[in-house]
C-alpha positions as CSV (number, residue, x, y, z in Angstrom):
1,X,46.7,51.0,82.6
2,X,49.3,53.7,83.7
3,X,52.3,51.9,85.7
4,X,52.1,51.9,89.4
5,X,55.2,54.0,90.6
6,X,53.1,56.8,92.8
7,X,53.3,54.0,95.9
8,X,52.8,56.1,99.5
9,X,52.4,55.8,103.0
10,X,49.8,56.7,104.7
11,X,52.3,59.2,106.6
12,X,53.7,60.7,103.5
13,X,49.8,61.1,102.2
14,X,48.4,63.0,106.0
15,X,51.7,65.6,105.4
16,X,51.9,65.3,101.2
17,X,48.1,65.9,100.5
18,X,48.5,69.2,98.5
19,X,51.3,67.6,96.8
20,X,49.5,64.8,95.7
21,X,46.6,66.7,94.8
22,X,49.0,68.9,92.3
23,X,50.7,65.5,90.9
24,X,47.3,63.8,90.1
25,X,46.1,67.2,88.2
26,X,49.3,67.4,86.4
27,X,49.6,63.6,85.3
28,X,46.8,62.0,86.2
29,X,48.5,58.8,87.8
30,X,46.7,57.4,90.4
31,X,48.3,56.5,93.9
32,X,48.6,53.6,96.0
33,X,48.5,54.8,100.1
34,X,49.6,51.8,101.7
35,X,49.6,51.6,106.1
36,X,52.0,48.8,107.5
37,X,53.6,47.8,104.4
38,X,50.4,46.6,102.1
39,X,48.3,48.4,100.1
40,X,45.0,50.1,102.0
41,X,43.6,52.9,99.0
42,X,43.9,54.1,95.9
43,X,43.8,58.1,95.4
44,X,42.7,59.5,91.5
45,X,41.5,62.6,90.4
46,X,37.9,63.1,90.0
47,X,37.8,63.0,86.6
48,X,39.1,59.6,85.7
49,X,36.6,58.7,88.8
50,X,34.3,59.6,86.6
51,X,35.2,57.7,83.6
52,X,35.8,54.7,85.4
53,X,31.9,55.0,87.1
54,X,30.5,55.6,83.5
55,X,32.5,52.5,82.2
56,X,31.0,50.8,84.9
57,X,27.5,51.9,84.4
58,X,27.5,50.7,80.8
59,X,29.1,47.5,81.2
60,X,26.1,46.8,83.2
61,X,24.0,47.6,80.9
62,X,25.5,45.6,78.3
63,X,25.6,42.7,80.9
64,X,21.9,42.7,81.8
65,X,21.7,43.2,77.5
66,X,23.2,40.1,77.5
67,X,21.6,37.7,80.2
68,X,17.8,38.8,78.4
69,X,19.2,37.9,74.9
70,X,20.5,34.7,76.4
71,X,17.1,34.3,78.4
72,X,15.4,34.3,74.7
73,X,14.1,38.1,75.6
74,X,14.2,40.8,73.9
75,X,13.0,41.8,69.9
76,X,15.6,41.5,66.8
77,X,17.2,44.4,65.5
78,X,14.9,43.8,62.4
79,X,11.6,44.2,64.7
80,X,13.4,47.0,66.7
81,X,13.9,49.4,63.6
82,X,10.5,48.5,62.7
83,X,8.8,49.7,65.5
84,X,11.1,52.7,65.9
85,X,10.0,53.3,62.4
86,X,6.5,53.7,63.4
87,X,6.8,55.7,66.1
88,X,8.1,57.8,64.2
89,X,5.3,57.8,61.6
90,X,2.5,58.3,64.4
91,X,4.0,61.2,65.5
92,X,1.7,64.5,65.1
């Protein structure tokens, strides 16, 4: 986790936006826009956006993985190669 030094006002972000646009291209560093002293948003380029979404998305996945297998659901990796096996044979 990059350290939190971009800290801005909301003022500075309404008349820096450009800049901060530029700065978050160049090094990627995410910023904290604060309004009456505590923290209100964070700003980050699109791409790590992105990256964090898709992290997101998969750690859900592997969540609801989880909660089945503990639920007793859900076919060993044994009988999961096995049936991928023959579909794969049955195919034309």
């Amino acid at each position: 986790m990059p350290s939190v030094t971009n800290i801005k006002s909301i003022s500075f972000l309404k008349s820096h936006a450009a800049q901060i646009s530029e700065d978050l291209e160049m090094n990627g560093n995410p910023f904290i826009i604060t309004q009456n002293g505590e923290a209100s948003m964070v700003i980050e380029n699109v791409k790590q956006y992105q990256e964090k979404e898709s992290l997101i998305a998969a750690l859900k996945i592997i969540a609801l993985g989880e909660k089945d297998r503990i639920q007793g659901k859900g076919i060993s990796a044994a009988d999961s190669r096995a049936q991928l096996l023959a579909a794969r044979q049955s195919r034309p």
